[in-house]
N, C-alpha and C positions, 0 to 999 in steps of 0.2 A: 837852256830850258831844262828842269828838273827832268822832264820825259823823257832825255836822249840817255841818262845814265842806270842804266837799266842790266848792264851787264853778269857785276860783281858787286857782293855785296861782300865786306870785312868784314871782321869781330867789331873793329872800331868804327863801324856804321860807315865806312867809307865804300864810294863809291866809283868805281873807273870803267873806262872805257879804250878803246885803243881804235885808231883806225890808221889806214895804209896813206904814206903821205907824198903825194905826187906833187909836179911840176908846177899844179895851180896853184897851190895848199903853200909851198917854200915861196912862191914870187909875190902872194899875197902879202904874209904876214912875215915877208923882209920889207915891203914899204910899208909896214907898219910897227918894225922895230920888235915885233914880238916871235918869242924863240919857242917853240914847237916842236916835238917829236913825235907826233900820234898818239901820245899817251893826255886823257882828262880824267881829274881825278873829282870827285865832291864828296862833303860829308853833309850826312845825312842829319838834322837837328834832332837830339833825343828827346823822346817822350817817354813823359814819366808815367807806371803803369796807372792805368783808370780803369776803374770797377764799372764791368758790363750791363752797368742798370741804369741809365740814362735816356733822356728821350733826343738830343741833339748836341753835337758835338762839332765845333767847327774849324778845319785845321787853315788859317789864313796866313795869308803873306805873299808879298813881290812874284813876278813868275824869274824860279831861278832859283826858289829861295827852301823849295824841299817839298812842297806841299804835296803831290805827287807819290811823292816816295815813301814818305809817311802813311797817305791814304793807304796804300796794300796791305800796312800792317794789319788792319780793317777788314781786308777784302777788296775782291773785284767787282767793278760796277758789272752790272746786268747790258750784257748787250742785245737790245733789243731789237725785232724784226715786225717791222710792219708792211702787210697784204696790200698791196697798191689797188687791187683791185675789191678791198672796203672799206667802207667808213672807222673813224677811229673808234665811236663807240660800239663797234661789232667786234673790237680787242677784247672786250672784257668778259668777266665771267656769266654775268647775266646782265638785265635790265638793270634792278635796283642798284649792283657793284659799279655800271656805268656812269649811272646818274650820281650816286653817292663821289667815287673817285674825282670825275670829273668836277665836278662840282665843287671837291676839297680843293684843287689847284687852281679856284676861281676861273676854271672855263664856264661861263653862264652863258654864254651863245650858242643858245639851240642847233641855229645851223651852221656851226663848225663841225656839233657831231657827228655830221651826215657827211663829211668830208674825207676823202681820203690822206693818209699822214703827210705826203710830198708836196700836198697844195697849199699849207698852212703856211702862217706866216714865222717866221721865227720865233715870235712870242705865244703865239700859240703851238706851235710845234714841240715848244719847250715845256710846256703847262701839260701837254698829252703823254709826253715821255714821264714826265715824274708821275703823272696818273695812275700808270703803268707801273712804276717803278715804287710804289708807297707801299711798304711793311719794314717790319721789322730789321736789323741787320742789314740793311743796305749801303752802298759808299756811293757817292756823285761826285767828279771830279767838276771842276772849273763850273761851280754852280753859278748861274746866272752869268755867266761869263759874254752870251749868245742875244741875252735877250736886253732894251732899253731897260732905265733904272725904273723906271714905271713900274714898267713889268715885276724884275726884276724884287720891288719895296713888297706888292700886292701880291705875287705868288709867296713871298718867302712869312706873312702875314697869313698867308691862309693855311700854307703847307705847316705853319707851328700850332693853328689852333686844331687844325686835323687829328694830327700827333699824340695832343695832349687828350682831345676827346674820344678818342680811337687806345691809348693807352699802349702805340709805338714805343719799343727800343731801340735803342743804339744806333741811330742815322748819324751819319759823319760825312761832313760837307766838307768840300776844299773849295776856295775862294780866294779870287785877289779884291776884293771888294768888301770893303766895309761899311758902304750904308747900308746893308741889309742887317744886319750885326740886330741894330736896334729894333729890328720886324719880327727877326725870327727867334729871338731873347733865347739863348742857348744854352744849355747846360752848362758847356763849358767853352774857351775860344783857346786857343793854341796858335801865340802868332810866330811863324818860321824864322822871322825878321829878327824879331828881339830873341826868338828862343826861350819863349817862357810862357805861360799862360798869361791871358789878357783879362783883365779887368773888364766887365758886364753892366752895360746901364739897367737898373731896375724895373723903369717902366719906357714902354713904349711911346714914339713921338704921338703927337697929337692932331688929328684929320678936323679939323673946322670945314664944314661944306656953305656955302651960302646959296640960296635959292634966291633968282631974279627972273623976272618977267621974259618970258621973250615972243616968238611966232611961228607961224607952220611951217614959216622958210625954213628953220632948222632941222627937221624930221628926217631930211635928204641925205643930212649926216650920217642918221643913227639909226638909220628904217632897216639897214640892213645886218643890223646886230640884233633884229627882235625877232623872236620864234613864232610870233604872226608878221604876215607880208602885206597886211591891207593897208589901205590908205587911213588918213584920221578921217574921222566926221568931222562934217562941215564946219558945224557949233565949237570950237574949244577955245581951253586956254592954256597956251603952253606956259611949263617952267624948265630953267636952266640950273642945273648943280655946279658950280662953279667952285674949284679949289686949285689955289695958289694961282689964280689969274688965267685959270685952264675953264671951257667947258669942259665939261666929263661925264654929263650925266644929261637926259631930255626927258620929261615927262608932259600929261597932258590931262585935262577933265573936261568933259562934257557935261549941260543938262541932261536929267531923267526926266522922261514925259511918261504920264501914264501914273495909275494912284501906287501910293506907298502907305501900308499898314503904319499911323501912327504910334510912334514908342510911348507916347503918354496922351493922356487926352489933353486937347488943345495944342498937340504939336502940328503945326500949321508950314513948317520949316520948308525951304526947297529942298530940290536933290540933284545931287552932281555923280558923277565915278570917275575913279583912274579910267584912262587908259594909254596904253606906251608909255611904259613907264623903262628906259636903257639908262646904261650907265657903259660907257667903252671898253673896251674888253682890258686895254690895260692897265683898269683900274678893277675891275673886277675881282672879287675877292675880300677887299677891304672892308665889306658890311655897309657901302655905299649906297645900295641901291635899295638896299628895304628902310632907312633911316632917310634918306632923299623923300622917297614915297610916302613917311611919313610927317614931315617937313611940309610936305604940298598937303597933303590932312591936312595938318592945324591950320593952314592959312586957310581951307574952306571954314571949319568950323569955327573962326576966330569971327565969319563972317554971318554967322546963324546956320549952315548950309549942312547939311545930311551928308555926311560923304560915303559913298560906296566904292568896290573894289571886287574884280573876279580875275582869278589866272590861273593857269593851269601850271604853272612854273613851281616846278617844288620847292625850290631855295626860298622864295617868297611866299607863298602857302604854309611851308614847314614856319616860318618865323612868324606869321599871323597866328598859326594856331596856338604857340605860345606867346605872344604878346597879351598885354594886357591893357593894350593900346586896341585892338583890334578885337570884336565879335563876331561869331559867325550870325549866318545869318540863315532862314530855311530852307533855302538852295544849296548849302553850303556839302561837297563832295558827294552830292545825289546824282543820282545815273540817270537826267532827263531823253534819254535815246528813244522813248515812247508817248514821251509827251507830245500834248497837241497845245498849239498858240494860245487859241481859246481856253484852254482849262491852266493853262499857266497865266493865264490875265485875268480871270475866274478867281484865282486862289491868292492874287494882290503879288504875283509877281513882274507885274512888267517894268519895273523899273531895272532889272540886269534884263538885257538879252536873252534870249534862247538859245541854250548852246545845245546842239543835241548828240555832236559828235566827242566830246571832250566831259572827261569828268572833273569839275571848277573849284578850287576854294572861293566860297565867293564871303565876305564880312563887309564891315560896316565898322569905322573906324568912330572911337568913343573919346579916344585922345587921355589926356596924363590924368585926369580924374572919371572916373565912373560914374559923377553925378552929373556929366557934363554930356550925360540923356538931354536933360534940361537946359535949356538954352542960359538960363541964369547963372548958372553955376561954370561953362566955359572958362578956363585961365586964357589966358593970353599969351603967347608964346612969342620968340622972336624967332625970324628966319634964320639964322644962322644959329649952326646947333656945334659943338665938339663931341664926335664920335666916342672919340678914347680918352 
């Protein structure tokens, strides 16, 4: 392993090490023919110099093969210290950093952030650390090394759109894994193996989700990745996000009882809303879960159906407000904490809930045409949609 040779470094990039060679060390590696004095030597693969203004750089190959050793040219990773006694979003510098960071490395389950760092799972332990760990001039040894390729695809997806919208320098990844190669589209790749820079696919692979029918049995699954703990209502109808033969994603709609302000005269239309609307944590990140939610949209309004939607989720809020698939509506980030039942059913809002503790984005999804107010004007979409 690249890691053990750490000693000496030469002019000609080589590297050795020497250790004391006892009785174990001679009887081993005589039955295995191999001649040993204490002395290992390795060289180091050269890198050729590269100009400091990059957003991702990624030094891959074999383990064995240098990766390591090159990385320090770099710098040294950030060792980080987490308080067992709090949760991992009390790491951060405030609220918004929490939510923002987290967020970037596709942690969207609420209640992990309430978690201390030692209870997590690998894949999430791994999502919190680079959390932490996301600016400028950083190095991460054996990236993804730790976590499924799941994982693994969707964090190194999220951590490049971060980067680029964030306007990060010089991150330098070591990896012996090259399906991420394609996720996190890298400035430059440097593979140890060959000893030369690697060739970059253009575009990223392609996420096809398909939506099918399913039922409330599945909820049991995914009730506990949702930042609300209740149960469904009675009334629904669940859908399944479904990619490469995976569930990955649950969502769900109710009837709205109670009036709704028509959007034109003679709209006579029902009304439905989200609600639970998960996607599994180790796909999270991929843009999965606001593109599902709108997936199960068009299949109400393919049907004449009004669809509504409230959450207090920023990741999905923050993407309603700029969609133009989605409208707010006149609930929409209002501080009802004073209101009363009656004057909220008064004012023709009883079709969302009452929230009075939480401030909601609450919209009304309009779908790919604006005229499609009107129920005539509707396109007709398929269930299966390709993200990228």
């Amino acid at each position: 392993m690249d890691e053990q040779f750490t000693l000496l470094k030469t002019p000609n990039n080589i590297l050795s090490s020497n250790v004391l060679v006892t009785e174990i060390d001679n009887d081993i590696f005589k039955r295995f023919d191999f001649t040993f004095d204490g002395s290992s030597v390795f060289e180091v693969p050269h890198l050729p110099e590269i100009k400091n203004d990059f957003e991702v750089g990624v030094i891959f190959g074999s383990s064995g093969s240098g990766k390591t050793s090159l990385l320090k040219q770099f710098g040294d990773e950030e060792n980080l210290i987490w308080n067992k006694n709090k949760s991992v979003a009390s790491h951060f510098e405030n609220v918004d950093d929490a939510i923002e960071r987290l967020t970037a490395v596709g942690l969207n389950t609420v209640p992990t952030w309430s978690k201390p760092r030692h209870v997590l799972s690998n894949g999430e332990g791994f999502r919190c650390d680079l959390a932490r760990r996301l600016r400028s001039n950083i190095v991460i040894d054996e990236f993804t090394s730790v976590v499924n390729r799941d994982v693994a695809k969707s964090c190194s997806f999220s951590l490049a759109k971060y980067i680029k919208r964030k306007k990060i320098k010089n991150v330098v990844l070591a990896t012996c894994h090259e399906d991420i190669l394609d996720w996190l589209q890298p400035s430059w790749v440097f593979d140890t193996d060959a000893k030369k820079f690697a060739s970059r696919r253009s575009l990223r692979p392609s996420i096809e989700i398909k939506v099918i029918k399913g039922d409330r049995s599945y909820w049991d699954v995914f009730k506990k990745h949702h930042y609300l703990n209740e149960d469904l209502p009675f009334a629904v109808e669940c859908f399944l996000a479904v990619w490469e033969n995976k569930i990955i994603g649950f969502s769900s709609s109710t009837p709205l009882p109670g009036k709704t302000p028509p959007l034109y005269e003679g709209d006579v239309r029902k009304k439905w809303r989200e609600c639970r609307t998960v996607v599994l944590p180790d796909f999270q990140g991929l843009g999965i879960g606001t593109r599902f939610s709108d997936m199960v949209a068009d299949i109400h309004i393919e049907k004449q159906i009004r669809y509504f939607s409230k959450t207090s989720h920023v990741r999905m809020g923050f993407y309603r407000e700029k969609s133009d698939l989605w409208r707010a509506t006149a609930t929409n980030l209002k501080d009802r904490s004073k209101s009363t039942k009656g004057e909220y059913v008064k004012k023709g809002y009883a079709h969302i809930p009452l929230e009075r503790n939480r401030i909601c984005y609450s919209h009304e999804y309009i779908g790919t045409n604006k005229k499609s107010y009107n129920p005539k004007y509707n396109l007709v979409k398929s269930s299966q949609q390709q993200l990228f």
